[in-house]
TIVO-2410 file (N, C-alpha, C; in nm, 3 decimals):
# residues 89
REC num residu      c1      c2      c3 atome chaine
REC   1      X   7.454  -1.238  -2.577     N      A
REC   1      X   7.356  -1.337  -2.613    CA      A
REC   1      X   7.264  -1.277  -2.719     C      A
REC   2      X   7.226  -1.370  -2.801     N      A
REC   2      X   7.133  -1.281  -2.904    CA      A
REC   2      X   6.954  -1.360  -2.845     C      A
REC   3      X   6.884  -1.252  -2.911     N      A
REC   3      X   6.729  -1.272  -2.886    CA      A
REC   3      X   6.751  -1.446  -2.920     C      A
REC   4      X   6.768  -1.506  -3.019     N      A
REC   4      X   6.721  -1.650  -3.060    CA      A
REC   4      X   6.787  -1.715  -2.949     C      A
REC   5      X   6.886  -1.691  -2.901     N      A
REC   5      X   6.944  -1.771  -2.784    CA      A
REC   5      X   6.853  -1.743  -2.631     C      A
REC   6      X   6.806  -1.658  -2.639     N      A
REC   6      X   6.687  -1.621  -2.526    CA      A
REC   6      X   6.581  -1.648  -2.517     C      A
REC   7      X   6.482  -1.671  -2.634     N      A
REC   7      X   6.402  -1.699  -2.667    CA      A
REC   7      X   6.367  -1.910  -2.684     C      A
REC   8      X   6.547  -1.933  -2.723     N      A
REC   8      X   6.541  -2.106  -2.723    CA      A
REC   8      X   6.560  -2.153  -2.614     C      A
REC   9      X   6.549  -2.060  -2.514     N      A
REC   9      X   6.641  -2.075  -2.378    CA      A
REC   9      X   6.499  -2.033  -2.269     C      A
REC  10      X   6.415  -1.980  -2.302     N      A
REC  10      X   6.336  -1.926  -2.261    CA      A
REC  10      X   6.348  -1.957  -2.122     C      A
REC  11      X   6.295  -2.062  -2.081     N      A
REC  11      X   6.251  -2.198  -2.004    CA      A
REC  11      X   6.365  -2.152  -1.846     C      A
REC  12      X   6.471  -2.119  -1.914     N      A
REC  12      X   6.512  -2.090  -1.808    CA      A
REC  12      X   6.552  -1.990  -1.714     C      A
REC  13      X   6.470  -1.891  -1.735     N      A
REC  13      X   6.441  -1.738  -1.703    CA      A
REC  13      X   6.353  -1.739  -1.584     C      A
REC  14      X   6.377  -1.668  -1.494     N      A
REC  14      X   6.209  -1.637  -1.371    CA      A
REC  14      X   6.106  -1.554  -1.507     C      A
REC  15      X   5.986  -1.607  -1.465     N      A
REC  15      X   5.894  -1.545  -1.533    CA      A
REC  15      X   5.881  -1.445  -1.484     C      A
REC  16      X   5.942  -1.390  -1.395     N      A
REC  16      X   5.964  -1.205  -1.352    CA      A
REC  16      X   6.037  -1.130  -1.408     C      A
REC  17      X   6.145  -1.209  -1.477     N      A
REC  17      X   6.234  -1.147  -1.550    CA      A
REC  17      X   6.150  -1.082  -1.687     C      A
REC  18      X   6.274  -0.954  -1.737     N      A
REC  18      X   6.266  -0.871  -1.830    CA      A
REC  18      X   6.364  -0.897  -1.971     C      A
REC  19      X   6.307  -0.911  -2.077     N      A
REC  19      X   6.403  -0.921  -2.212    CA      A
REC  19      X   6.391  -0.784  -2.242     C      A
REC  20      X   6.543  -0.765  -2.239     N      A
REC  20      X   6.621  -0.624  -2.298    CA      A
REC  20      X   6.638  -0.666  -2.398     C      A
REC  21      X   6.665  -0.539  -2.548     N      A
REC  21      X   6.726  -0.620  -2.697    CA      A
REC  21      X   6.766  -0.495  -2.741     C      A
REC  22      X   6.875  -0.485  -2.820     N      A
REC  22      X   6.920  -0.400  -2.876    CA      A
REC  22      X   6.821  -0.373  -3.036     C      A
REC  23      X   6.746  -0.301  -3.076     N      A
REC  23      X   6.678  -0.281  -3.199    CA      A
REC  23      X   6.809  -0.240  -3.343     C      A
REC  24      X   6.771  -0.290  -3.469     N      A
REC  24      X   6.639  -0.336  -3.492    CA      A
REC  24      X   6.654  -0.489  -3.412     C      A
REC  25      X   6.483  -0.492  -3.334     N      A
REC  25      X   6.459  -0.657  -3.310    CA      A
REC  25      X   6.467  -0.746  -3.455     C      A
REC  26      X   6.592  -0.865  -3.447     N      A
REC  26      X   6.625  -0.942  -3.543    CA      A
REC  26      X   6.645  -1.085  -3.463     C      A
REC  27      X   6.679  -1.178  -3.507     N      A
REC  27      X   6.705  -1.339  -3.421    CA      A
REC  27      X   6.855  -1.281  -3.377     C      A
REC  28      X   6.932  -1.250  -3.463     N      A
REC  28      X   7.068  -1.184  -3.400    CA      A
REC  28      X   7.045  -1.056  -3.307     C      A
REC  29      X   6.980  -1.001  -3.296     N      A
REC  29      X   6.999  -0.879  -3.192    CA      A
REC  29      X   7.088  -0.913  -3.034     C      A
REC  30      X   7.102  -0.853  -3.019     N      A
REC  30      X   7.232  -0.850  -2.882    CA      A
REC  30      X   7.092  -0.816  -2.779     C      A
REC  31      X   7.070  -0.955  -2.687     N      A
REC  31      X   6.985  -0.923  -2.587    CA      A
REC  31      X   6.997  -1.026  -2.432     C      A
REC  32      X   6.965  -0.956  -2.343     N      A
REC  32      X   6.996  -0.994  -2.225    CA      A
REC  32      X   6.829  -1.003  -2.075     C      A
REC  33      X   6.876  -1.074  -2.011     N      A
REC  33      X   6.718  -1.053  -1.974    CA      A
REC  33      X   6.786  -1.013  -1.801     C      A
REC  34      X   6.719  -0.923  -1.770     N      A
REC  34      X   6.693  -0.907  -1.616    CA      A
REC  34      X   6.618  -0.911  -1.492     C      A
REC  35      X   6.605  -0.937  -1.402     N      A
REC  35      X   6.538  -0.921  -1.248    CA      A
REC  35      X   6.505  -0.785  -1.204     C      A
REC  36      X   6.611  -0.705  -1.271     N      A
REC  36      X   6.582  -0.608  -1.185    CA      A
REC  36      X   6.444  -0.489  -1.130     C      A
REC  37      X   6.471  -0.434  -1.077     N      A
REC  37      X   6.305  -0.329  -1.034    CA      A
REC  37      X   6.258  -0.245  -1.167     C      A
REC  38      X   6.154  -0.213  -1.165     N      A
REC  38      X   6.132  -0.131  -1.273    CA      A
REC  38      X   6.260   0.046  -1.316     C      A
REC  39      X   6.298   0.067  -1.180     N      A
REC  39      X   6.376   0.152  -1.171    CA      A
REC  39      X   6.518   0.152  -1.228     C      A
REC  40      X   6.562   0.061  -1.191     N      A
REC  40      X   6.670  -0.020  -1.249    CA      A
REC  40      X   6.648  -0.055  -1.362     C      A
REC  41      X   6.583  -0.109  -1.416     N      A
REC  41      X   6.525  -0.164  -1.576    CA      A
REC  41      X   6.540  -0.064  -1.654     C      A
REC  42      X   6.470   0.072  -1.621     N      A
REC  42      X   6.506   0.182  -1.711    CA      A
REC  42      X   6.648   0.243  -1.719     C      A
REC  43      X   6.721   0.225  -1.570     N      A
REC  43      X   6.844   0.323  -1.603    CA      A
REC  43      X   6.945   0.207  -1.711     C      A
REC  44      X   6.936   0.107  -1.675     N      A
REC  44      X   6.997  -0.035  -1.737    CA      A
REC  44      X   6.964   0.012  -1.922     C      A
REC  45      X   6.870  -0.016  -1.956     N      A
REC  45      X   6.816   0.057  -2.079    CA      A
REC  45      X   6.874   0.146  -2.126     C      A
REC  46      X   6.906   0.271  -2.053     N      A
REC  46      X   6.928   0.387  -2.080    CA      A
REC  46      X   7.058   0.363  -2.109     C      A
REC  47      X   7.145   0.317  -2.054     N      A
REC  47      X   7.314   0.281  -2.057    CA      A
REC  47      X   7.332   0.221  -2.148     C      A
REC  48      X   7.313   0.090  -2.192     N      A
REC  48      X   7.371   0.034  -2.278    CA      A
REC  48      X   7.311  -0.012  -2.395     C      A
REC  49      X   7.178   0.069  -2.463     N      A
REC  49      X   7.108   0.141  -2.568    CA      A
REC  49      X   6.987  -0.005  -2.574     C      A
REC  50      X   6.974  -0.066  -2.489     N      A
REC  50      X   6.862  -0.263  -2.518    CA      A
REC  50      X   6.753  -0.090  -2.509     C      A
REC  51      X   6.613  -0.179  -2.528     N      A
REC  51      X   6.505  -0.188  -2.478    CA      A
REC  51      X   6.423  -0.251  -2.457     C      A
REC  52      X   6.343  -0.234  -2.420     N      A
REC  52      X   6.221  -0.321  -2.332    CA      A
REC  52      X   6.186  -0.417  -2.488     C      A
REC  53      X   6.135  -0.555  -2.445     N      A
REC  53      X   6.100  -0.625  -2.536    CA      A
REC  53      X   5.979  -0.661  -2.484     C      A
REC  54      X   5.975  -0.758  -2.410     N      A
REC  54      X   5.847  -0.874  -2.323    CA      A
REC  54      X   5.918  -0.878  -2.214     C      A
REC  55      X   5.846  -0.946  -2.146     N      A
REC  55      X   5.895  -0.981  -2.008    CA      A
REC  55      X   5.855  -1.145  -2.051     C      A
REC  56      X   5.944  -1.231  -1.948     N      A
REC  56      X   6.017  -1.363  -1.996    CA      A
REC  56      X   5.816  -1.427  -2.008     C      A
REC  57      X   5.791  -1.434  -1.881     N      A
REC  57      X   5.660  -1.536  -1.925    CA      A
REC  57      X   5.572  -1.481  -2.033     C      A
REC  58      X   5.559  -1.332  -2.106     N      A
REC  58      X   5.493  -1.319  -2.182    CA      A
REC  58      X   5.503  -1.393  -2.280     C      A
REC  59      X   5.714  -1.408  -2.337     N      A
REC  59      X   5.717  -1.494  -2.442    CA      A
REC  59      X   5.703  -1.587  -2.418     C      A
REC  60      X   5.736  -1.685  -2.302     N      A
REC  60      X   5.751  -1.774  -2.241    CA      A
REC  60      X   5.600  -1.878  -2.291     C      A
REC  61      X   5.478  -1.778  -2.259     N      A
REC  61      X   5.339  -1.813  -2.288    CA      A
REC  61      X   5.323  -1.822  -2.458     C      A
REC  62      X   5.358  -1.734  -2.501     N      A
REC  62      X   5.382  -1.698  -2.659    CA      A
REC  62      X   5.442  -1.852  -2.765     C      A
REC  63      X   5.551  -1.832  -2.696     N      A
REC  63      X   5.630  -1.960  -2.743    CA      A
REC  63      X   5.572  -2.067  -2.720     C      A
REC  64      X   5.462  -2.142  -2.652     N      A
REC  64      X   5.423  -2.209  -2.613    CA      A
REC  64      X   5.322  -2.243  -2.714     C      A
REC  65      X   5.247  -2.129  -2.720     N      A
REC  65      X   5.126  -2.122  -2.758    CA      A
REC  65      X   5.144  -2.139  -2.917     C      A
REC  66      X   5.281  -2.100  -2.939     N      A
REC  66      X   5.328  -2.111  -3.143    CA      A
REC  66      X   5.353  -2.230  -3.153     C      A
REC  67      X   5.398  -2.342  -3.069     N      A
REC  67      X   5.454  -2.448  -3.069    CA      A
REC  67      X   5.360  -2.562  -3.066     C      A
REC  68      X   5.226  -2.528  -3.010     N      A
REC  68      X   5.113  -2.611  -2.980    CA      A
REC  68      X   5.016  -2.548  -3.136     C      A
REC  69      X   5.045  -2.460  -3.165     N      A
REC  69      X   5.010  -2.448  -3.310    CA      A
REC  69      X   5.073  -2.521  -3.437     C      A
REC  70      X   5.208  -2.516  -3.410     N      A
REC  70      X   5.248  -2.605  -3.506    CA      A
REC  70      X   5.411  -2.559  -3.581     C      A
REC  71      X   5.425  -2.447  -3.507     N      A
REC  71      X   5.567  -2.390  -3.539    CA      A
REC  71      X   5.633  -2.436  -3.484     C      A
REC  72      X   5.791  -2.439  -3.549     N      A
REC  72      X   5.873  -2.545  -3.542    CA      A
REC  72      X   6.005  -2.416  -3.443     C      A
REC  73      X   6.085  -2.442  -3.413     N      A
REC  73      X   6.170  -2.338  -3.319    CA      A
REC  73      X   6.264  -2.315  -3.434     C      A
REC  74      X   6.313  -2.199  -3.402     N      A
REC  74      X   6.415  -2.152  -3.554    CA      A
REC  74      X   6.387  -2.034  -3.548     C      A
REC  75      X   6.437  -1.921  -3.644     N      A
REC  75      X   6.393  -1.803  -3.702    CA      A
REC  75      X   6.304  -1.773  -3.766     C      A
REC  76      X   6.246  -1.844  -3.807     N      A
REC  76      X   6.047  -1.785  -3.820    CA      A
REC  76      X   5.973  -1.800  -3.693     C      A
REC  77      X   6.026  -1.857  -3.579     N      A
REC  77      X   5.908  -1.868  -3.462    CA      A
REC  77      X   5.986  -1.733  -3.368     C      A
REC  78      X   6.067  -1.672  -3.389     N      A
REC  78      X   6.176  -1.573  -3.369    CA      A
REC  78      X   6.105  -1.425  -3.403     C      A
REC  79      X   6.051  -1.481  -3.510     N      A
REC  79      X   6.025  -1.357  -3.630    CA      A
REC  79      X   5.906  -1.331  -3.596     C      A
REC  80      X   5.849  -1.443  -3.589     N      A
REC  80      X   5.679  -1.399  -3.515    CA      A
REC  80      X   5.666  -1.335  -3.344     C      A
REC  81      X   5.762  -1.395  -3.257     N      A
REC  81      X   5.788  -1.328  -3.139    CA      A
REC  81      X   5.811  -1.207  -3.164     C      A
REC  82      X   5.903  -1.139  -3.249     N      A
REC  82      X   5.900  -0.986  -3.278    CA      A
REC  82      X   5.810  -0.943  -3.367     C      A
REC  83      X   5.726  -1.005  -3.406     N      A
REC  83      X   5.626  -0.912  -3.471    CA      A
REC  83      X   5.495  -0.911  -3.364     C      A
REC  84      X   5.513  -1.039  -3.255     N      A
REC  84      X   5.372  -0.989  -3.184    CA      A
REC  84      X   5.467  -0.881  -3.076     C      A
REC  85      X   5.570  -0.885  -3.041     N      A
REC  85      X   5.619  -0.786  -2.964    CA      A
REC  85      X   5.633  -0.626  -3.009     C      A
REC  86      X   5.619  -0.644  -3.152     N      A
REC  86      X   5.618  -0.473  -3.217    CA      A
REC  86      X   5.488  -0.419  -3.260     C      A
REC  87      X   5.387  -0.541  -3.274     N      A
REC  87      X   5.249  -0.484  -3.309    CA      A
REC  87      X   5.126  -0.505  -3.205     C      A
REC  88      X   5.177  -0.629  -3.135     N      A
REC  88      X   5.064  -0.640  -3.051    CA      A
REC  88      X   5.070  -0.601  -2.876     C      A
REC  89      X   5.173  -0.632  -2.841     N      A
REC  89      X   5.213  -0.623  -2.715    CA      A
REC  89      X   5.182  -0.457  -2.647     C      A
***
């Protein structure tokens, strides 16, 4: 699954869940989201090279909040999710 498919998909994630992404973060990046414990989260990471992105309701809130601003869904509302995830988060 790539980040843009996770991100358009949001909605249907537990807001407990974790977005893994393979870097560089792009709308194509290869990313997957999980449940698992924080323990698990890291060895998961460690294996198959994702890392930590947001956790689902952060974007979940994010996306929300771009959309009630006035951004439209696509790869610029994509692009801004990874830039508040690489500078602000």
């Amino acid at each position: 699954m790539h980040l843009s498919d996770v991100l358009r998909t949001i909605s249907d994630f537990s807001g407990e869940a974790t977005i893994l992404v393979r870097e560089p973060w792009t709308p194509s990046s290869d990313a997957i989201v999980h449940e698992f414990p924080v323990d698990l989260l890291v060895a998961q990471m460690t294996d198959d090279g994702r890392t930590y992105f947001l956790e689902v309701a952060v974007a979940r809130d994010l996306i929300e909040d771009l959309k009630s601003a006035g951004w439209l869904d696509g790869d610029a509302l994509v692009e801004r999710v990874v830039s508040y995830a690489t500078n602000d988060a």
